[in-house]
LUMNU-238778 format. One record per residue (C-alpha): x, y, z; residue in one letter. Coordinates in steps of 0.5 Angstrom, whole numbers, padded with zeros to 4 digits, always signed. Layout:
<guzas>
XYZA
...
</guzas>
This chain:
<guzas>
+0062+0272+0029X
+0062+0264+0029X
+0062+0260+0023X
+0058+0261+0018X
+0056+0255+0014X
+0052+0253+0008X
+0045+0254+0011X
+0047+0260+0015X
+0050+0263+0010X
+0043+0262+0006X
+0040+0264+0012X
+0044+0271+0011X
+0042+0271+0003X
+0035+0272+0005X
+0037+0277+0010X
+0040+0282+0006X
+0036+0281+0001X
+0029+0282+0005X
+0032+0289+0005X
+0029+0290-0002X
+0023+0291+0000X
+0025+0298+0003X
+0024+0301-0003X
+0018+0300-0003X
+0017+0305+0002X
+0019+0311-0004X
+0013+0309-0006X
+0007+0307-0001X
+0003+0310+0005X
+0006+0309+0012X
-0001+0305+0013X
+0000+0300+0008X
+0008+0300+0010X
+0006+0297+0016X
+0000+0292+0013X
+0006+0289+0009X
+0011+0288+0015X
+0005+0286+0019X
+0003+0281+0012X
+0010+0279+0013X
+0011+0277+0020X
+0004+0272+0020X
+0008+0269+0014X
+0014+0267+0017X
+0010+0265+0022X
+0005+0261+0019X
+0007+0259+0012X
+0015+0259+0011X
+0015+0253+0016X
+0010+0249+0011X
+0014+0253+0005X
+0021+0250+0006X
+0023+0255+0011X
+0024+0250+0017X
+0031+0249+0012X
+0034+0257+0014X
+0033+0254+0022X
+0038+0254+0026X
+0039+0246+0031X
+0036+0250+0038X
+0030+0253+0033X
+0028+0246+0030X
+0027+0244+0038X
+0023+0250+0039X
+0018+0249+0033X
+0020+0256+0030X
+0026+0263+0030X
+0025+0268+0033X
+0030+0271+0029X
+0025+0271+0023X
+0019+0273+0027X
+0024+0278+0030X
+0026+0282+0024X
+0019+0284+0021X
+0016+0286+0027X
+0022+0291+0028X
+0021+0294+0022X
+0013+0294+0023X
+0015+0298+0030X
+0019+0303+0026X
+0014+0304+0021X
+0009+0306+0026X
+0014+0309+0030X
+0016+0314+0024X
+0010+0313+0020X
+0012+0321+0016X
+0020+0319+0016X
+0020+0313+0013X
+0027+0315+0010X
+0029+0313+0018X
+0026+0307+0017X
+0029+0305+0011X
+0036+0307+0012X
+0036+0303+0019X
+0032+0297+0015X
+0038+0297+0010X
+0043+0298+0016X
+0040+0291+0019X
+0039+0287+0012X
+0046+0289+0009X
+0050+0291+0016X
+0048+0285+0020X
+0048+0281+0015X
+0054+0282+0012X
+0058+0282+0018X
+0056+0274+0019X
+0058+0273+0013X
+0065+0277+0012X
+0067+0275+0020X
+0067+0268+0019X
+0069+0268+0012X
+0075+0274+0014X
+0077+0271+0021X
+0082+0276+0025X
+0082+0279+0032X
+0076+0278+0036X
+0072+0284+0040X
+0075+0285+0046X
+0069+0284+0050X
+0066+0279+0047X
+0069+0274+0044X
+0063+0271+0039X
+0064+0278+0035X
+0070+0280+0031X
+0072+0286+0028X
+0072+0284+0021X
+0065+0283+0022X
+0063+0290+0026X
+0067+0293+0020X
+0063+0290+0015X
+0056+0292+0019X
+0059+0299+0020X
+0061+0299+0012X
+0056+0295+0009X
+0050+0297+0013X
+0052+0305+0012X
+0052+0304+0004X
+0045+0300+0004X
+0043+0306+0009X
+0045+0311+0005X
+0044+0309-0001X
+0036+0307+0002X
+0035+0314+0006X
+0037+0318-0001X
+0032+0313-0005X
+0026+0314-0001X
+0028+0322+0001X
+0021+0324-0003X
+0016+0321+0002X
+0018+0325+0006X
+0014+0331+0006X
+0020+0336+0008X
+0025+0333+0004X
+0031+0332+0008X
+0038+0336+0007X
+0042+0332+0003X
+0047+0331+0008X
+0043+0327+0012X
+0041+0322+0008X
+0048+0321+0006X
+0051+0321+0012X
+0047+0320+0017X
+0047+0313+0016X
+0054+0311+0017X
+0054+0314+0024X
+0048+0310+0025X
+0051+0304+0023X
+0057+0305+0027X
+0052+0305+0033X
+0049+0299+0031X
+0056+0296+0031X
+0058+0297+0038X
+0050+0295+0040X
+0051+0290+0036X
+0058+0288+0040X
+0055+0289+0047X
+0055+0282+0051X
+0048+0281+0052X
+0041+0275+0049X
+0038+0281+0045X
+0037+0279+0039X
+0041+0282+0033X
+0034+0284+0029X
+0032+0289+0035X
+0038+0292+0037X
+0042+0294+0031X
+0036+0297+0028X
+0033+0300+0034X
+0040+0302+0035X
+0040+0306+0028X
+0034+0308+0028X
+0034+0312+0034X
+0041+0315+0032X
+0038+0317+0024X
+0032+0321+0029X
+0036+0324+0034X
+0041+0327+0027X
+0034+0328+0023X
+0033+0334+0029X
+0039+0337+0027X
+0039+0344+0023X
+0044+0348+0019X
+0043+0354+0023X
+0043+0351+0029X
+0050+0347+0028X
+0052+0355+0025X
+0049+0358+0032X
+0054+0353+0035X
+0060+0354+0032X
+0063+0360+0036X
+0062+0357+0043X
+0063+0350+0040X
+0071+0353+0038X
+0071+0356+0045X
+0071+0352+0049X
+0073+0345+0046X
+0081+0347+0048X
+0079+0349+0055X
+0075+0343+0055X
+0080+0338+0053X
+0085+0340+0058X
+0080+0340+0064X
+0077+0333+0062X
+0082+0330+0060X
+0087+0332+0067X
+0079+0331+0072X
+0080+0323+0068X
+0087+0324+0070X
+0085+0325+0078X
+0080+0320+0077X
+0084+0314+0075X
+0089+0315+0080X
+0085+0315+0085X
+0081+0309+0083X
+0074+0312+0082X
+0076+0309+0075X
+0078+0305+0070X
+0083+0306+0064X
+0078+0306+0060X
+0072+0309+0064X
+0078+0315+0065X
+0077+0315+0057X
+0071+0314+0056X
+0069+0319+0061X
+0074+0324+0058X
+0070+0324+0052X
+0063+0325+0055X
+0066+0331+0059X
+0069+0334+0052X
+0062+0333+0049X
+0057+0336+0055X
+0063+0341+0056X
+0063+0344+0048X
+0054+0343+0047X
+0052+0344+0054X
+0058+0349+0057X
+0061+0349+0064X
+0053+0350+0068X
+0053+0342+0065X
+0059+0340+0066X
+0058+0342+0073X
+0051+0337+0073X
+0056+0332+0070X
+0061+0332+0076X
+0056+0332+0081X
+0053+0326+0079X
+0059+0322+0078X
+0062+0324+0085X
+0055+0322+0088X
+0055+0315+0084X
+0063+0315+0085X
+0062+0317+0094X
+0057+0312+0095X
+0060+0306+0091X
+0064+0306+0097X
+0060+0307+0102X
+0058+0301+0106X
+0063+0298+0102X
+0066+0292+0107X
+0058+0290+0108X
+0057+0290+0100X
+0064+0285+0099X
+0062+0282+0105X
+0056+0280+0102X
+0058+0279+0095X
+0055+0284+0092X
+0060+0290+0091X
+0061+0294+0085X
+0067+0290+0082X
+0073+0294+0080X
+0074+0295+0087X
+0068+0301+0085X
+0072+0304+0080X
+0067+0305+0073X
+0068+0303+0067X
+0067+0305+0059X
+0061+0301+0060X
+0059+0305+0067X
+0061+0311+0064X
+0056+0311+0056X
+0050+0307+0060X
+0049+0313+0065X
+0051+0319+0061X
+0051+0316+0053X
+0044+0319+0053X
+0046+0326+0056X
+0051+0327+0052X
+0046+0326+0046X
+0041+0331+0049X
+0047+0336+0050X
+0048+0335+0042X
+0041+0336+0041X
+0041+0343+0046X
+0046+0346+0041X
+0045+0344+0034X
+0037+0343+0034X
+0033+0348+0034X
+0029+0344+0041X
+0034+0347+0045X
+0029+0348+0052X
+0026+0341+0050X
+0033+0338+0050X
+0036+0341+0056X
+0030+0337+0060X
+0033+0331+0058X
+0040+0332+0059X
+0038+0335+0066X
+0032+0328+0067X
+0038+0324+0064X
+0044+0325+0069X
+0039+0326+0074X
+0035+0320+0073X
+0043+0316+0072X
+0046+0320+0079X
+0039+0318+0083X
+0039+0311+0081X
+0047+0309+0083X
+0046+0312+0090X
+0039+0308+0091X
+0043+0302+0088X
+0049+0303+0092X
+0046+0306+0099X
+0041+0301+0099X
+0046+0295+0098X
+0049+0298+0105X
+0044+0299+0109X
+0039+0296+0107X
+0035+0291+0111X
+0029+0289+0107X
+0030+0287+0100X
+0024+0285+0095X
+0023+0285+0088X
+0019+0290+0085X
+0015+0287+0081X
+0012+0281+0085X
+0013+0284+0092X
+0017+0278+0094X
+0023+0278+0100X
+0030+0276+0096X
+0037+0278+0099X
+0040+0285+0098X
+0043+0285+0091X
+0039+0281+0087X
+0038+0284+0080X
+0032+0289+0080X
+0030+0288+0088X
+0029+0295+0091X
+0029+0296+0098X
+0026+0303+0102X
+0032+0306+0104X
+0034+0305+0097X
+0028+0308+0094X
+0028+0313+0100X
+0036+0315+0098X
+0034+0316+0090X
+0029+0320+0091X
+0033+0325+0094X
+0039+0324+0090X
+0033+0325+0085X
+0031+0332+0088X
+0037+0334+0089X
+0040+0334+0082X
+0035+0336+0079X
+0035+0342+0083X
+0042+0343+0082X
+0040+0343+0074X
+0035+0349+0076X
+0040+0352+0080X
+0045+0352+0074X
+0040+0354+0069X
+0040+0349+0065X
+0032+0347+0066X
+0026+0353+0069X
+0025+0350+0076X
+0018+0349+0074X
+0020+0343+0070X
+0024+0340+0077X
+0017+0336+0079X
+0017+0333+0071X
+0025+0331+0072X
+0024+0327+0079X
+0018+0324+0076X
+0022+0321+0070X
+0028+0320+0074X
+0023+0315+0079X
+0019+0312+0073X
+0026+0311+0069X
+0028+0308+0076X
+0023+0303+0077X
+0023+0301+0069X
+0030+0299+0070X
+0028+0295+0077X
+0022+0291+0073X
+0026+0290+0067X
+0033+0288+0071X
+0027+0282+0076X
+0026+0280+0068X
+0032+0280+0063X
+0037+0281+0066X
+0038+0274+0070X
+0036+0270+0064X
+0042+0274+0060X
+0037+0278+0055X
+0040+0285+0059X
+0046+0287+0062X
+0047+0291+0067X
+0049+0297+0063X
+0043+0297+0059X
+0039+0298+0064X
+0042+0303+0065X
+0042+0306+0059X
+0035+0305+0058X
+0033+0308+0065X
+0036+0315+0063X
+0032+0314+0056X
+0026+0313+0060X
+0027+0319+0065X
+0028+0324+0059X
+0022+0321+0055X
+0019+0322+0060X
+0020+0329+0063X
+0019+0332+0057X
+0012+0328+0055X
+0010+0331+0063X
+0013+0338+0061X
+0010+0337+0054X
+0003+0335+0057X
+0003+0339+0063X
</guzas>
């Protein structure tokens, strides 16, 4: 967090102060939630500017007319709405978050200073602990007011704690180097949390308990010496042998060994053609750094959201639905490296996906055939070692290859479009390809 001056810090007044209007949602239908939030986006938009608003803007949006951040912030809370029209409790809890966690991490970096984040030197960790403390307090605070409006009122625990892990999600997003704007990934980020914890049943966490306590010390050995292997053969980094331990540990103790076994697979599928055609890749310029060795981010963009489904196969009552995309989530995470990677090495025509137009081999979202080609068998082939495991019926196996392609091809436009302007990075994509591909193999399985 840079600065913060007298103007900022107005700016930052309004903020966290807009987050009032979420009490509101105690009391008010979805749909008029949703007029209000649309009343307000038209009124930053139009009116504020003639109003004395044009005071909170920052130097580049006096140039441009108008701050994206201002539009931003209402638009996001009218997409939540809408998105969670009969849990406004959700949509509360991550309005709070944003006002006062994102709000006060501004203030409290610039006024604390101390030791920036480490990947990213614009934010420091006074800041993120502020979001993560300020915006877990106003979330919980907000998701307990606003716990009649829901019809199936929520278990206390939910309301209570539940925000506090969203707000630390939204504080890691927040730290991710990328032009996204604050006002959608932090409340996104903890919107989606709150949702993914609202599924989570007492019986189930009950149901999950005794496998849970078997197989975690097993599983902490085995993922802890298999990170161990890796790093010192330099498939991955320090913090990808951490990160990757983990998410072993996680997927081992909720999904059990049929989907660690899923998760091996991958890896050694990303982790094997990262160095074929390697001397072509470097050459060219366009090899995976590190040598090919993955790393934390590597490891939570490709994985971050199986692990989620794993979490969901055992402690909701959604367990075939969750395991489907667990299985669609590695599937679509594996595929998509070994088209990348394959179609860097052998590759002879590149294009871009959206526009059709020839550019050279590894510009962000090109394609090529052999690529496409090499991930729709690793597509196939995963999905089909997910049947073969158990995880999934094989009648789901189309639904996972589908997901998978059409999470691949997101990403391919999504890449041609943001990344090079800075809005996305490379890990985000990722992320956001196996998000695809799990929504979408369970919207077929579910519409089929």
């Amino acid at each position: 967090m840079t600065a913060v001056g007298g103007s900022e810090r107005a700016r930052k007044a309004v903020h966290v102060a807009m987050g009032g209007f979420a009490l509101l949602l105690r009391f008010i239908p979805w749909w008029q939630a949703a007029l209000l939030a649309g009343t307000a986006l038209l009124f930053n938009l139009l009116a504020l500017p003639r109003l004395g608003g044009r005071q909170l803007y920052r130097g580049h949006e006096h140039t441009r007319g108008y701050s994206a951040g201002m539009l931003l912030y209402p638009l996001s809370i009218l997409l939540l709405i809408l998105l969670f029209p009969t849990r406004l409790d959700i949509v509360a809890a991550a309005w709070g978050i944003l006002a006062a966690g994102d709000g006060m991490a501004a203030i409290v970096g610039s006024i604390a200073g101390g030791p920036r984040i480490p990947w990213n030197q614009d934010k420091s960790v006074a800041g993120s602990v502020a979001l993560w403390l300020c915006g877990g307090i106003a979330g919980a605070s907000l998701a307990w007011w606003c716990r009649p409006a829901v019809e199936a009122r929520p278990d206390l625990w939910f309301s209570v704690a539940a925000p506090f892990v969203a707000a630390g999600a939204a504080a890691l997003a927040e730290t991710i180097p990328i032009g996204l704007d604050d006002n959608v990934t932090v409340p996104f980020t903890a919107a989606g949390v709150l949702w993914a914890a609202s599924l989570i049943t007492a019986d189930a966490m009950a149901a999950w308990l005794p496998d849970l306590m078997r197989r975690l010390p097993v599983g902490a050995a085995v993922n802890v010496a298999v990170a161990w292997a890796g790093h010192r053969a330099s498939t991955v980094s320090t913090s990808g042998a951490i990160a990757g331990a983990a998410i072993g540990i996680v997927i081992v103790a909720a999904a059990g060994w049929p989907g660690w076994a899923l998760l091996i697979a991958t890896f050694l599928a990303a982790s094997v053609t990262s160095r074929l055609g390697l001397r072509r890749k470097t050459l060219l310029g366009i090899a995976e750094e590190r040598g090919g060795r993955r790393g934390a981010g590597n490891a939570l963009a490709n994985t971050g959201v199986a692990a989620v489904s794993a979490v969901l196969v055992a402690a909701t009552p959604h367990a075939e639905l969750a395991a489907i995309a667990f299985v669609a989530a590695l599937t679509a995470g594996g595929s998509d490296t070994v088209a990348s990677e394959l179609g860097k090495a052998f590759g002879r025509r590149t294009w871009m996906v959206h526009t059709a137009r020839p550019v050279p081999a590894g510009t962000p979202g090109a394609i090529s055939l052999e690529g496409t080609a090499a991930g729709l068998v690793a597509a196939l082939a995963l999905g089909s070692l997910g049947a073969t495991l158990r995880l999934v019926p094989v009648t789901t196996l189309v639904a996972i290859v589908a997901g998978a392609t059409v999470g691949a091809f997101a990403e391919s436009v999504l890449g041609a479009t943001l990344e090079h302007r800075g809005i996305l990075n490379n890990d985000v994509l990722n992320f956001l390809n196996t998000g695809i591909a799990a929504a979408t193999a369970i919207a077929l399985v579910v519409a089929w």
